[in-house]
C-alpha positions in Angstrom: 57.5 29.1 -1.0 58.8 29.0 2.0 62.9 27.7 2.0 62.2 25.2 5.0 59.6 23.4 2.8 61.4 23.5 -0.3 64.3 21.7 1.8 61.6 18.8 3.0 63.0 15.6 1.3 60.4 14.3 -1.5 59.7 11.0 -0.1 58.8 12.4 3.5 57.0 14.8 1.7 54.7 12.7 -0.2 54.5 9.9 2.4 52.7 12.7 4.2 50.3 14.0 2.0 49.1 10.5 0.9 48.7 9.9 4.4 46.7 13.1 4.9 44.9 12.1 1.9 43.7 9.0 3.5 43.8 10.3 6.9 43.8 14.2 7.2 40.8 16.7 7.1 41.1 20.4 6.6 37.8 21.9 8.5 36.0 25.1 8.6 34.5 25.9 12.0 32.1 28.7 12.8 32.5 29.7 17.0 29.5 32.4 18.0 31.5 35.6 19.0 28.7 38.5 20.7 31.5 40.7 21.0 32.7 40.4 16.9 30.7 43.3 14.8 29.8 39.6 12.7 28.6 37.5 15.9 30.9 34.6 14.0 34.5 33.7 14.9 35.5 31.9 11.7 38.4 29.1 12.4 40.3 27.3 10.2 41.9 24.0 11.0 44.0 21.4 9.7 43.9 17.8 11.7 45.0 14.2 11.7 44.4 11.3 14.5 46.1 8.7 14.6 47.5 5.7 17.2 50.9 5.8 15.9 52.3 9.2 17.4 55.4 9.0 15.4 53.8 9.7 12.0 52.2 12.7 13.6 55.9 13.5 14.9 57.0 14.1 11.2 53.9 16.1 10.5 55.0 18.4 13.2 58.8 18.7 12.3 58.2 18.8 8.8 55.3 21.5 8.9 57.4 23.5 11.6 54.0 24.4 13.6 50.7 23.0 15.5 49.9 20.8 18.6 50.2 17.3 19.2 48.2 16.1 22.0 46.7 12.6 23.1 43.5 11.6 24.2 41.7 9.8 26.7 41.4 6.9 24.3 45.0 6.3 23.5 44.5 8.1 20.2 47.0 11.0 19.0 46.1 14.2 17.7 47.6 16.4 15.6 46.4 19.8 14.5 47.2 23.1 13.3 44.7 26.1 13.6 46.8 29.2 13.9 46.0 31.3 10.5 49.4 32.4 10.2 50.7 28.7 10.4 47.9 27.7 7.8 49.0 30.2 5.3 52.4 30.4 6.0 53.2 26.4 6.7 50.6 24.3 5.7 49.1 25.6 2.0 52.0 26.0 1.0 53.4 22.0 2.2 50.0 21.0 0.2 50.4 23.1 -2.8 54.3 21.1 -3.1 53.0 17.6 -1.9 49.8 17.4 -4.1 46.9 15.0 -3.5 45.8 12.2 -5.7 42.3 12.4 -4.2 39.8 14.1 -5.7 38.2 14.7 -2.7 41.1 15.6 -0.9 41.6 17.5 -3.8 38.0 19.5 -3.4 38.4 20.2 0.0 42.1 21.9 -0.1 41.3 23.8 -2.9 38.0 24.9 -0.7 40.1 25.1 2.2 43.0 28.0 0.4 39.7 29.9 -1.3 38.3 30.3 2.3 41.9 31.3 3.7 42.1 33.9 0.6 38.6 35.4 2.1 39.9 35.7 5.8 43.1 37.3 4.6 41.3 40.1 2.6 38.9 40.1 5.6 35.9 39.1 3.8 34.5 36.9 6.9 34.2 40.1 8.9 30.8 40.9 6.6 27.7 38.9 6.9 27.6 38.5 2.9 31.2 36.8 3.5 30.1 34.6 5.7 27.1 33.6 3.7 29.9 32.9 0.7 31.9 31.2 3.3 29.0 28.7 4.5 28.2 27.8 1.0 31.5 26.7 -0.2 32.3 24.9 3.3 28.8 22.7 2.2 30.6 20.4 0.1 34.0 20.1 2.4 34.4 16.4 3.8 31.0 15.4 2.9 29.2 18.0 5.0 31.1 16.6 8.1 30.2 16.8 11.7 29.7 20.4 12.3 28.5 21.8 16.1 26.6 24.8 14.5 24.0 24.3 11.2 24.3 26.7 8.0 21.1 27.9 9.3 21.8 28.4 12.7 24.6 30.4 11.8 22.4 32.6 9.1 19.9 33.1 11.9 22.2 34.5 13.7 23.4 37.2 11.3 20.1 38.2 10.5 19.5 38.5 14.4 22.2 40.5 14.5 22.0 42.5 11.4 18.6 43.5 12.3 20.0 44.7 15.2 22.5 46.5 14.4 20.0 48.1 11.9 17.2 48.9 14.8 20.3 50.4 17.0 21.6 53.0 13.8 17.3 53.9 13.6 17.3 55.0 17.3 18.8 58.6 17.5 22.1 58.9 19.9 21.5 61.6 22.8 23.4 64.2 21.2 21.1 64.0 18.4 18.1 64.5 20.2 16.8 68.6 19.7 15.8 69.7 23.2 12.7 72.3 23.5 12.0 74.0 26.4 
């Protein structure tokens, strides 16, 4: 654990996760990437709104990363979705300053299992993705989510198929010329 979270006084510390656990949502997004070998960008973000900009002050001291930004509507936000500040910062603030949820519960423990997959790159593979899209279905109650499971698997098989069509037509070099 990292020393600057072990140093994070206990009552700050659990003021903030029972406010995330009313308040916070950890999300999984899927953004469509033509240029990826997997035409999937898979993001992962931690988030709180809020009026009050001063609790989302200590989120951002205490976690030592992500953006706070207001919006048209006089609401704050608060997010982090850098990978290395998830792993590094934010798991490991959670796994300290547990929540009495279950749901909240559920969804972090979704949330590190996904993060395990992109670390040992197993969202660059359509098969990872498919793994990745089922346990995301249950994450804050199938949420608001720009992009369906099936439009997403559509797309993989789009682009599996191909990638499979352009590996059955032979490269130039490989063609035998005969005069």
């Amino acid at each position: 654990m990292d020393a600057r979270i072990k140093k994070i006084p206990g009552d700050i510390g659990n003021y903030l996760a029972g406010f995330t656990d009313g308040e916070g949502s950890f999300n999984v997004s899927f953004r469509p990437r033509p240029d990826y070998s997997v035409p999937w960008k898979v993001s992962l973000c931690f988030n709180i709104s809020q009026k009050d900009k001063v609790i989302l002050t200590l989120f951002k001291k205490h976690m030592g990363c992500g953006t706070l930004r207001s919006r048209k509507d006089g609401v704050w936000y608060y997010e982090v979705n850098n990978f290395n500040a998830i792993v590094q910062n934010v798991i490991p603030f959670f796994e300290r300053f547990r929540f009495l949820s279950a749901k909240k519960k559920r969804d972090f423990s979704k949330f590190k299992q996904i993060a395990s997959m992109i670390r040992s790159k197993k969202h660059l593979s359509t098969e990872g993705i498919k793994e990745i899209l089922e346990i995301r279905k249950e994450m804050n109650d199938g949420g608001k989510r720009r992009y369906s499971d099936q439009e997403i698997i559509a797309k993989l098989d789009e682009s599996s198929e191909t990638t499979s069509q352009a590996r059955s037509v032979p490269d130039r070099d490989d063609i035998v010329r005969t005069a």
